[in-house]
SEDRENSE-980624 format. One record per atom (N, C-alpha, C): residue in three letters; z, y, x. Coordinates in steps of 0.05 Angstrom, whole numbers, plus 5000, padded with zeros to 4 digits. Layout:
% residues N
ALAZYX;...
% end
This chain:
% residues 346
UNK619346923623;UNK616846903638;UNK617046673657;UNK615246563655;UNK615446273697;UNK614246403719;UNK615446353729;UNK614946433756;UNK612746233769;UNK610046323781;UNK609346163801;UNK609946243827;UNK610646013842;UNK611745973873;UNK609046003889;UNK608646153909;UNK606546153929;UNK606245963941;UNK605445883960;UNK606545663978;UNK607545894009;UNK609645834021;UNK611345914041;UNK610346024061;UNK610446254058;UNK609346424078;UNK610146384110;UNK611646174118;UNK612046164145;UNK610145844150;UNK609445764131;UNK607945534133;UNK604645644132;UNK604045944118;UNK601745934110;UNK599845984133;UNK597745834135;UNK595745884160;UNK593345984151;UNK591846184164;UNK589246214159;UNK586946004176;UNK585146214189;UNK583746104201;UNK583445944229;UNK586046074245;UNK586046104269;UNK588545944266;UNK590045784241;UNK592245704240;UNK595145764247;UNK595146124254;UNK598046174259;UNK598946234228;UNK601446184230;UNK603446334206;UNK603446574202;UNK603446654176;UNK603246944168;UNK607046914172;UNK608146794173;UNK611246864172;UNK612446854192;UNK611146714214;UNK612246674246;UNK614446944253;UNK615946914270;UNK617746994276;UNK619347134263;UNK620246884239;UNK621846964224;UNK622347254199;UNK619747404201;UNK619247554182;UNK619447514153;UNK620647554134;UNK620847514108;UNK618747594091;UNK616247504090;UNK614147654067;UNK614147614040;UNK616147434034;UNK616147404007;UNK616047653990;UNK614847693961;UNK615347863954;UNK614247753920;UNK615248013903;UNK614547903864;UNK613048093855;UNK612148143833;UNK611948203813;UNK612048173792;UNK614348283771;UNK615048223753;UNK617448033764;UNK617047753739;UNK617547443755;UNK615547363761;UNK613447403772;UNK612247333787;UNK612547273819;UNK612647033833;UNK613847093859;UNK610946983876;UNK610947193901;UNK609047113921;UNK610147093944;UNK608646953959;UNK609146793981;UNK608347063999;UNK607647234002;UNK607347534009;UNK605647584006;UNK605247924006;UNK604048123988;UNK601548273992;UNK598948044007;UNK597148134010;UNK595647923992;UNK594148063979;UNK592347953948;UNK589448013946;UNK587947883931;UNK584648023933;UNK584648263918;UNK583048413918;UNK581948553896;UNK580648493877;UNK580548513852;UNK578648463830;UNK576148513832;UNK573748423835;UNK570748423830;UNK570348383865;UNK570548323880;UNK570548303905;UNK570448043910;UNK570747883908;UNK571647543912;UNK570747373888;UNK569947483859;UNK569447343836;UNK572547173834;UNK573046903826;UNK574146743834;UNK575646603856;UNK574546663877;UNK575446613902;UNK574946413911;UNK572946223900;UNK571645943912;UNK569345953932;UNK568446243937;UNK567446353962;UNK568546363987;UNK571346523985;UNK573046393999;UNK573646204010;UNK574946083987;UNK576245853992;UNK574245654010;UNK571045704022;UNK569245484043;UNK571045654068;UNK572445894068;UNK573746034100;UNK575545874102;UNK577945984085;UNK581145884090;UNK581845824070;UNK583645734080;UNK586645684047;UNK586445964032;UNK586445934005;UNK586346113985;UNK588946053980;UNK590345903981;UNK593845893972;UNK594845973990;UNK594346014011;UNK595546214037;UNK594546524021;UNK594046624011;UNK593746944003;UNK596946953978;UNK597147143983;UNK599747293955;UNK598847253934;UNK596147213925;UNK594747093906;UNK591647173909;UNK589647073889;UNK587047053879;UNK587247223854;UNK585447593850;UNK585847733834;UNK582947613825;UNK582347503796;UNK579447503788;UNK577847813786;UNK575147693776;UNK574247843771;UNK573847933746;UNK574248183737;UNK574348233699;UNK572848023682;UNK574947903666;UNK573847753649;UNK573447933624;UNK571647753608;UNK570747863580;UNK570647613562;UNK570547783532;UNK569747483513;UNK567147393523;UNK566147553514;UNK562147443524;UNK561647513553;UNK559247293554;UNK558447363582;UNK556847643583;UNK556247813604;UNK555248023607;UNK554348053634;UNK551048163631;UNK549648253648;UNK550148443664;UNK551448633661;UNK552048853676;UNK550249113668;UNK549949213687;UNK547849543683;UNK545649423706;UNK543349593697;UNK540649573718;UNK541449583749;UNK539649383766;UNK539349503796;UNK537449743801;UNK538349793823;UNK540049773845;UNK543349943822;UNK544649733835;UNK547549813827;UNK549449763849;UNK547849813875;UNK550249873897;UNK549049983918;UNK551150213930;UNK549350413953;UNK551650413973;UNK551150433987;UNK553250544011;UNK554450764016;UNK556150854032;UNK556651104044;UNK557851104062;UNK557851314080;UNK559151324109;UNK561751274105;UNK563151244086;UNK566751174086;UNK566650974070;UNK564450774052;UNK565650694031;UNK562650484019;UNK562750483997;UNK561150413980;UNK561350483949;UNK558950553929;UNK559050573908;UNK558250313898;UNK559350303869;UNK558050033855;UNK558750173831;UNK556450013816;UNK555650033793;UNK555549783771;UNK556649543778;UNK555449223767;UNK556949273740;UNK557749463722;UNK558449453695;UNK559549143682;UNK561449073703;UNK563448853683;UNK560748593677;UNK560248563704;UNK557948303696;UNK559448053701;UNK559247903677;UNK561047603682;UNK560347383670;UNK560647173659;UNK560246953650;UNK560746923614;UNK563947123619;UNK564847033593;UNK568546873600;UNK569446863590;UNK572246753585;UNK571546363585;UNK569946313572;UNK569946143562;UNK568545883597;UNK567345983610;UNK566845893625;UNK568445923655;UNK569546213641;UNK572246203667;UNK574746003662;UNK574245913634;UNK576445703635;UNK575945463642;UNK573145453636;UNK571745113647;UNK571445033678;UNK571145303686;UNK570445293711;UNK572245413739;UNK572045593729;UNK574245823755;UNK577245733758;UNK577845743729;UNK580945703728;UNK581745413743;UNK580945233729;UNK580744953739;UNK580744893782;UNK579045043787;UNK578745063816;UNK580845153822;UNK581445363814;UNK584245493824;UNK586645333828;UNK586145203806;UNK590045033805;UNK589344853822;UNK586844683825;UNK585844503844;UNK587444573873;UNK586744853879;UNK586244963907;UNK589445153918;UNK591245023891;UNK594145103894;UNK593445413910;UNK592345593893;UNK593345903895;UNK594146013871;UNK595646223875;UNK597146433853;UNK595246573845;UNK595146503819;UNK592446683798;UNK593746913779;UNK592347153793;UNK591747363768;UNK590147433756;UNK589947393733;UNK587347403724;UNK586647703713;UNK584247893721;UNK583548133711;UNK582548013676;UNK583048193665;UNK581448293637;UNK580548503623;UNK578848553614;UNK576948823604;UNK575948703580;UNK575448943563;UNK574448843532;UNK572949113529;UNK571849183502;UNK570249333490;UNK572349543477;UNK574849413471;UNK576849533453;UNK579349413450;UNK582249483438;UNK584549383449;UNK584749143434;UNK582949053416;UNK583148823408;UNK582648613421;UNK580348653439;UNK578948533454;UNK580548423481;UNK581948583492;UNK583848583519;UNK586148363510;UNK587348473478;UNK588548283464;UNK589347983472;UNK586247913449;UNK585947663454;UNK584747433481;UNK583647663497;UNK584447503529;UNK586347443533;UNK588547693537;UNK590247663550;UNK592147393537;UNK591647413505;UNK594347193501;UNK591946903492;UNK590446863500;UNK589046673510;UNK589046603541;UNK589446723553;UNK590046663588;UNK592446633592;UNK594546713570;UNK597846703587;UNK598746373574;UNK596946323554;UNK598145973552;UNK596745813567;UNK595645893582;UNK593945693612;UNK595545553633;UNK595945373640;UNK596545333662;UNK596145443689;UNK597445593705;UNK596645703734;UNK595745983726;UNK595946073708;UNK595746463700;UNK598646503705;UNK598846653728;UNK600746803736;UNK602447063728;UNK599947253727;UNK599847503722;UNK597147513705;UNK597247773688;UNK594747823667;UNK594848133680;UNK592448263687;UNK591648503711;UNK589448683685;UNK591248893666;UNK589348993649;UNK587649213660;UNK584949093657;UNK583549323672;UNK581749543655;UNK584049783655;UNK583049923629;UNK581750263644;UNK581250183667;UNK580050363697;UNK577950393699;UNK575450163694;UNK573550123710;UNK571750363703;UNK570850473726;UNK569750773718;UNK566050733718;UNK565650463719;UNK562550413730;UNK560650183702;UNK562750283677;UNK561350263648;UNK559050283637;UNK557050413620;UNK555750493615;UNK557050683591;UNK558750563576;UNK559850813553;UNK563150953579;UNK563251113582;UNK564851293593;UNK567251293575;UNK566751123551;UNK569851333532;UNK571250903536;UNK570350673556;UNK570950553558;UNK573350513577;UNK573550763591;UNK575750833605;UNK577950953598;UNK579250733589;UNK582050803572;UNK584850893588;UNK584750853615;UNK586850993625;UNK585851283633;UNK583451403626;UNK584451693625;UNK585351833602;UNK585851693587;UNK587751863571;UNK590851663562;UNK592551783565;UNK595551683560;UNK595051413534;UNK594251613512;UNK594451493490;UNK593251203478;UNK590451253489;UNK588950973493;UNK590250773513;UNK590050833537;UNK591750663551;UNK594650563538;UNK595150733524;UNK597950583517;UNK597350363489;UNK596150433482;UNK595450233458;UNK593650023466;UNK591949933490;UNK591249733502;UNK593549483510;UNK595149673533;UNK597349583539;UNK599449443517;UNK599849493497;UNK601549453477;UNK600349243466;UNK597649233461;UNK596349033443;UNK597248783461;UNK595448873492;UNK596448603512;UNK598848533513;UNK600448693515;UNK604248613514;UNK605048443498;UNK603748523471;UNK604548373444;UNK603848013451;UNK601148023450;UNK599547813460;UNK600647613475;UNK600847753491;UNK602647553515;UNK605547513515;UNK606247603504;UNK610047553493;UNK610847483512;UNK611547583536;UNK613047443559;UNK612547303574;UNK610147133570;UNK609946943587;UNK608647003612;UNK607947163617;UNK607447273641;UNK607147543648;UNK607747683672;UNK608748003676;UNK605447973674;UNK605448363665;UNK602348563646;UNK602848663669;UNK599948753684;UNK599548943700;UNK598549143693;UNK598449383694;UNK596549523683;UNK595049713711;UNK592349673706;UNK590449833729;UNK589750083720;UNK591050293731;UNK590650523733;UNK587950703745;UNK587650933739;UNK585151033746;UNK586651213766;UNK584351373782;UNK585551633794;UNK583551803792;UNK581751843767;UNK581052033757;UNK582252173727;UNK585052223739;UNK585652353720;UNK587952633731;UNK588652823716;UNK589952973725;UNK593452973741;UNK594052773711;UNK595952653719;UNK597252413725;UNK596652263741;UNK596851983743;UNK600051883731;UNK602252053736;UNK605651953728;UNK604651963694;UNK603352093690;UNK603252053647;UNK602751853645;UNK599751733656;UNK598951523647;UNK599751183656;UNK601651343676;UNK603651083684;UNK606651043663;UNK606951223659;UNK609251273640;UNK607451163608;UNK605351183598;UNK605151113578;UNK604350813573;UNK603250753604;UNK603250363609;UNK605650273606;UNK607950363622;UNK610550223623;UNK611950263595;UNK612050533582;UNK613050493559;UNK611950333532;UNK608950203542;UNK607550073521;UNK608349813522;UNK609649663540;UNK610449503554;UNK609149293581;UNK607749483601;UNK606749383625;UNK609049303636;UNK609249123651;UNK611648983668;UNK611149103703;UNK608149273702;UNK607649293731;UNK605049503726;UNK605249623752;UNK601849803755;UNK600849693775;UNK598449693769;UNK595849573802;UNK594549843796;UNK595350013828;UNK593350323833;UNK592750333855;UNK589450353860;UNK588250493838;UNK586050333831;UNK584150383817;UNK582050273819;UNK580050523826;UNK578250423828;UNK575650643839;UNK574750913827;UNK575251113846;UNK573551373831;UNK571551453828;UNK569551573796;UNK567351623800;UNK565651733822;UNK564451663833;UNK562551783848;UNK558951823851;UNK557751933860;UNK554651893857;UNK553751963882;UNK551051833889;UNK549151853911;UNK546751963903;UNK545152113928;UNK542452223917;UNK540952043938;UNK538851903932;UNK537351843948;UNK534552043955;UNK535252133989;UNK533452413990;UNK530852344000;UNK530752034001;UNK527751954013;UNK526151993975;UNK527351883961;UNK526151773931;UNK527052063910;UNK528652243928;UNK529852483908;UNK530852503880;UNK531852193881;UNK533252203854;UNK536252043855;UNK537552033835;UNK539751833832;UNK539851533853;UNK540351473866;UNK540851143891;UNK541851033865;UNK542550963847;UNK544050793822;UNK542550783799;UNK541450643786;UNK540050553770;UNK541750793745;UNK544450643743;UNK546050883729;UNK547851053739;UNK546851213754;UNK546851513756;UNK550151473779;UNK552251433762;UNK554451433774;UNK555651113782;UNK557651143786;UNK557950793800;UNK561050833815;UNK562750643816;UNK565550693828;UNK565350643856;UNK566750933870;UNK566850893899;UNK569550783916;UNK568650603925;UNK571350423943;UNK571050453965;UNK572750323988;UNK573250364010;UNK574750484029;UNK574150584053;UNK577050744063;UNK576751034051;UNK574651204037;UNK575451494033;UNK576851444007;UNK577551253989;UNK579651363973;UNK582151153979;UNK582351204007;UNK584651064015;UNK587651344012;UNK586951424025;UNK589351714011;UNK589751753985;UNK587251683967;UNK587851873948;UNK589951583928;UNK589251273933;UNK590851183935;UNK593351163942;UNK593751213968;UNK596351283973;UNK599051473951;UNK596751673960;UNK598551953940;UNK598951913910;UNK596651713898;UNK597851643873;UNK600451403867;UNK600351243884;UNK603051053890;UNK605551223900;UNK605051373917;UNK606951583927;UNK608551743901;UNK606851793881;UNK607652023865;UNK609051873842;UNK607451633840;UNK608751483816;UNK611451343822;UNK611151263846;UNK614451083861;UNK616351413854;UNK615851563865;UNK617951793865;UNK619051803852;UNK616451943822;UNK618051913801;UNK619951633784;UNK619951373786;UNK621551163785;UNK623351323796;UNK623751373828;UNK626851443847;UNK627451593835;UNK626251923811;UNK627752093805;UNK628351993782;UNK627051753767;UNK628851623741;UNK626351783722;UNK625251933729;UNK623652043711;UNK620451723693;UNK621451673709;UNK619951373700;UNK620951103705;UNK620750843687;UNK621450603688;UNK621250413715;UNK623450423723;UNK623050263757;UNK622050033754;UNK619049973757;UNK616949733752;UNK615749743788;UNK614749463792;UNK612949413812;UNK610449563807;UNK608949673835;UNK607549863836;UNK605749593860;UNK602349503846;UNK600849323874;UNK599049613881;UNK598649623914;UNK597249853915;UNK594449763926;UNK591949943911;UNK589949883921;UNK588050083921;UNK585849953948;UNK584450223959;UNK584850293985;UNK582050213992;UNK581150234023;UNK582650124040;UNK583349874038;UNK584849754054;UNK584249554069;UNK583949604093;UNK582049494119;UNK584349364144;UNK585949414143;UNK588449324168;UNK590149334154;UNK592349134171;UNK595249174170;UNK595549514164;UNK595749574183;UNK596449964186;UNK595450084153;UNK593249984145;UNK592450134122;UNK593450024101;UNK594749784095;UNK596649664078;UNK599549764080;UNK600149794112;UNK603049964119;UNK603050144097;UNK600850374093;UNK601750684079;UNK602550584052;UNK600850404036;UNK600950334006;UNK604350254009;UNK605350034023;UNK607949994021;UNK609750094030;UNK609750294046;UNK611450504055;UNK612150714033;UNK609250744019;UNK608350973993;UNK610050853964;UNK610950543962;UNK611850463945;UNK610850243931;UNK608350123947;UNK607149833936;UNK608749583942;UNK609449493919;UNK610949143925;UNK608648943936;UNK606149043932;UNK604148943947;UNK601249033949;UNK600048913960;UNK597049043963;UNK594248813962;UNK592449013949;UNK589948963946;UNK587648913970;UNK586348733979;UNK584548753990;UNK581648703979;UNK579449023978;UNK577348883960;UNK574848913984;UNK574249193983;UNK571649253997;UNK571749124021;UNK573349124032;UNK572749054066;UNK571648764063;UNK573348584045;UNK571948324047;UNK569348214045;UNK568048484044;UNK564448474036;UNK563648484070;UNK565048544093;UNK563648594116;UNK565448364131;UNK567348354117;UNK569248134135;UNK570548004116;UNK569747684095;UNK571047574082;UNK574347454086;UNK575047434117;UNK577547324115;UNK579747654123;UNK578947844109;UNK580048094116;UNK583047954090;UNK582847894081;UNK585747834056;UNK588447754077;UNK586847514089;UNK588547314101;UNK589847564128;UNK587847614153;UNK588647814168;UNK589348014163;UNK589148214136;UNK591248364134;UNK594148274135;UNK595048134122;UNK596947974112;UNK599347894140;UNK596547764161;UNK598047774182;UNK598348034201;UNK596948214198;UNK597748444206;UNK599748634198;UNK599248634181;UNK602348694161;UNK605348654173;UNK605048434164;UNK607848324175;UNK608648304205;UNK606248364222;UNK607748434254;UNK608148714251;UNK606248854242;UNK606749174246;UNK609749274229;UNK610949124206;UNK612949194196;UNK614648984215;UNK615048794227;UNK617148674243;UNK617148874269;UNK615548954282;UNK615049104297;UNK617349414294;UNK616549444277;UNK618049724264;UNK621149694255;UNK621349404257;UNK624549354253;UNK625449184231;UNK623249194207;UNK623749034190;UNK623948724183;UNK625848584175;UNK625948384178;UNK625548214151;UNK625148474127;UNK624248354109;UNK621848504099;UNK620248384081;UNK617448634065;UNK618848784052;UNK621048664032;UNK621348784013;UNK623249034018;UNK624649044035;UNK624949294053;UNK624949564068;UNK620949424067;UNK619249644079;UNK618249924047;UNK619249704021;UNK617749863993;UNK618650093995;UNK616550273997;UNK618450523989;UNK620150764013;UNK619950584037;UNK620950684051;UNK620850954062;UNK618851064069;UNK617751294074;UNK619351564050;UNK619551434029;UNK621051704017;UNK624551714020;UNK625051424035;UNK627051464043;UNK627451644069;UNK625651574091;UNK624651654116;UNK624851994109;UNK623852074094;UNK622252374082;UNK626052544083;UNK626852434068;UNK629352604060;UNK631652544084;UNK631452364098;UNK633652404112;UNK631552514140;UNK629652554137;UNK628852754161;UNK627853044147;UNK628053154118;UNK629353454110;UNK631953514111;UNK633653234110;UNK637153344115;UNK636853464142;UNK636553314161;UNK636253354190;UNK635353674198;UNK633553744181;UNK631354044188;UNK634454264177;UNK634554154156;UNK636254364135;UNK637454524152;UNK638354834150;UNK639755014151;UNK642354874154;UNK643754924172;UNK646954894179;UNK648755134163;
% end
């Protein structure tokens, strides 16, 4: 696999021009061989491309630029209104609306290498053929980093397009993409958390050959609009983000890192995502067992939320003692057992 290099996290400046690495904090961090300059990243469908951005700050100062689901064809999406609010969050509904592959190579990709950031590129298809031939069409690109299979998205119009709720589909997506891409760059696979068991369907990514999990992506949800007394969503249901499925994030990274520590699953990088608004709310994902984290919704109320997490992060974990990120992975279940030794019966 090649590695792309971030650019140096004690050099990287946002807006206000301090270093995300100042006082000596180590944020470097990987996935796969993938290496980042540290471990705060966009979210997929939140940023498109990141040339929105990129009029704020340096986009090569972020851990990278997650696109937005690509497809073969371009696609309209589902009817408006396809986004509502809620007191913790937001629903959306935009059903995989995009350009097409073909113009993300003319156009998006090109900017990116321009604008020296670390590209992952999301991909979605109709079927595992489809995910396929993205994926090993994007990994002979120049500046594709990572390939981010997004076999989650719960805000479709056909429902049976959600292939990580069941083991078996998901694993045969995964595999198709693995094949495809032959190494040349670490497979992510994006997990759902509408499912019963989230360790199966992580266990049947990694054994298909995912190099990595990005969890979670969004859970179904619906709104009633009680002025109009019907559905707020054109279609009916729509994926809810933000801080209320910030736990349930957590607990799915939580459960899946474990099982890795009990061996009961393939020790792979875990990016965690979901509702992540501060440093502190990135803390839990990497405490929980994320090598890194997602920032999507918040950047809708505050676009340079990527960059300031990033620097929040890394004082609240230097703060706490750590002198490196990669350190902080996971730590909490270390934390966990040596404070039940401590309780235990003498």
């Amino acid at each position: 696999m090649t590695a792309v290099a971030g650019r140096d996290p004690g050099a990287a400046s946002g807006p206000d021009g301090a270093g995300r690495g100042s006082g000596g904090f180590d944020a470097v961090t990987g996935v796969g061989a993938l290496r980042l300059a540290n471990p705060v990243l966009t979210a997929s469908g939140c940023a498109a491309a990141g040339r929105e951005l990129g009029a704020l700050y340096d986009v090569a100062a972020l851990g990278a630029v997650v696109t937005k689901s690509i497809l073969r064809a371009p696609r309209s999406g589902r009817p408006t209104p396809r986004m509502a609010e809620t007191p913790s969050g937001m629903l959306n509904s935009i059903g995989l609306q995009g350009p097409g592959i073909e113009a993300f190579l003319a156009k998006d990709l090109p900017w990116l290498r321009d604008a020296g950031a670390t590209v992952i590129v999301s991909v979605a298809g109709n079927d595992a053929t489809e995910f396929a031939e993205l994926a090993g069409r994007l990994a002979a690109e120049p500046g594709v980093g990572a390939i981010e299979v997004n076999i989650s998205c719960p805000n479709v119009a056909n429902r049976g397009l959600v292939f990580a709720c069941d083991p078996v589909s998901s694993a045969e997506v995964v595999r198709g993409v693995a094949g495809a891409v032959a190494g040349r760059v670490p497979v992510l696979a994006k997990l759902s958390p509408d499912v019963t068991d989230v360790v199966a369907v992580a266990r049947a990514a990694l054994d298909a050959g995912a190099d990595g999990l990005a969890m979670i992506n969004t859970t179904l949800g619906m709104v009633i609009d009680t002025d109009t007394l019907r559905p707020a969503l054109a279609g009916i249901t729509g994926g809810l983000s933000g801080p209320a499925i910030r736990p349930i994030a957590v607990r799915c990274v939580w459960q899946v890192h474990a099982a890795m520590r009990a061996g009961a699953l393939r020790p792979a990088p875990i990016v965690g995502i979901g509702g992540v608004r501060t440093g502190r709310d990135a803390a839990e994902l990497v405490l929980a067992g994320a090598c890194a984290v997602q920032v999507g919704t918040a950047t809708f109320h505050d676009p340079q939320a990527p960059w300031r997490v990033g620097r929040e992060l890394a004082d609240l974990l230097a703060a706490r003692g750590f002198d490196r990120f990669t350190d902080a992975v996971g730590h909490a279940h270390e934390a966990l057992a040596r404070h039940l030794e401590q309780e235990a019966p003498r």
